[in-house]
N, C-alpha and C positions, 0 to 999 in steps of 0.2 A: 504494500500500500504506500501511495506516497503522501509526503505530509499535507500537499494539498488538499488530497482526497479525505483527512482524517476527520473532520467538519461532518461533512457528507456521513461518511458511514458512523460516525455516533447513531446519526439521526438512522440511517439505515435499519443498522443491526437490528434494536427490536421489532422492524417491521418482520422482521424474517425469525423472529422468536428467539435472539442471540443478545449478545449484550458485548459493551466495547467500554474498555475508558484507560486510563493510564496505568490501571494494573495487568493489563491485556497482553502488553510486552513486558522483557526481562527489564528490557531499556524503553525509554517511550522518547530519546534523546536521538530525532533525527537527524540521518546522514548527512544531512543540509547542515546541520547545526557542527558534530563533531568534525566535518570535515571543515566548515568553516574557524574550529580551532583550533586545527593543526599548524602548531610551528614549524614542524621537523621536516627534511623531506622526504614525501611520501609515494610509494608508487597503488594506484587504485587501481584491483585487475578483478575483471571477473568473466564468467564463461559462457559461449554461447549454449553452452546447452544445463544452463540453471533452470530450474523450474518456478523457481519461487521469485527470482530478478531478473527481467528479462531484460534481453540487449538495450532497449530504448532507456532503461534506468541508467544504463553506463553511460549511454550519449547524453542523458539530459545531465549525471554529473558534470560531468566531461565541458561540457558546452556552458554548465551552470558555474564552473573554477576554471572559465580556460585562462584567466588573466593572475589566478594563485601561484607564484612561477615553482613553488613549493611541493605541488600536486601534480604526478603524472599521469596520466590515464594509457596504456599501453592496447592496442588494439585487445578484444576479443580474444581468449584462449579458447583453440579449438576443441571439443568435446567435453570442454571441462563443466560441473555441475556445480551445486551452490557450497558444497566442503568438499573440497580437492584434499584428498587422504591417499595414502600407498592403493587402497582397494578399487582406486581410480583407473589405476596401473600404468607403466611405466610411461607410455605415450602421453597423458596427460600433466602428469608430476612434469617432465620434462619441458614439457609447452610450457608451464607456468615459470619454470625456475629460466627457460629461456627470455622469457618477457622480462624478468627480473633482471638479467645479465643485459637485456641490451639497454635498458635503464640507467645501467650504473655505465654502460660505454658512453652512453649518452652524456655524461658528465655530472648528468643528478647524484650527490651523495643520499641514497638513501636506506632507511632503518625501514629491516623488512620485521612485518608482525603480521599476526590475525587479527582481524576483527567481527565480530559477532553481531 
């Protein structure tokens, strides 16, 4: 869900017999937001075959921090899902750690982590 849409489905949810509010997620601290506190540099990858974030989230990041010169957005990792783990296997793991590698040739110093 994106934060703009989060308005919306408050109102939503109980039409549909569910319920929504800031206990719903672990974090209710949108990517809008934490990305917009990143000091450090960062690289933002995520994969075209996530289920849960589809490509158009990465472009509206992307295109929402393109002037953060802090923030990379690295194309699309091919077949990767939304937690890239070993059980992904090898062709995947490697797309990612590749996108990271060309990152740091790029000149970005930056500090790799997960984020949830």
């Amino acid at each position: 869900m994106l934060v703009k849409d989060y308005a919306q489905a408050v109102q939503d949810f109980p039409k549909k017999g569910s319920y929504i509010d800031e206990t719903f997620f672990a974090s209710l601290i949108p990517n809008e937001e934490l990305l917009r506190n990143v000091s450090c540099p960062t690289v933002v990858a995520h994969g075209d075959a996530d289920k849960y974030v589809p490509p158009s989230f990465h472009y509206y990041l992307k295109d929402l921090f393109r002037k953060k010169a802090n923030l990379s957005f690295p194309e699309l990792v091919k077949g990767a899902p939304h937690s890239v783990t070993v059980a992904c296997g090898p062709e995947v793991v490697k797309a990612y750690g590749e996108a990271y590698l060309a990152e740091l040739q790029s000149g970005l110093p930056i500090q790799i982590g997960i984020a949830h």
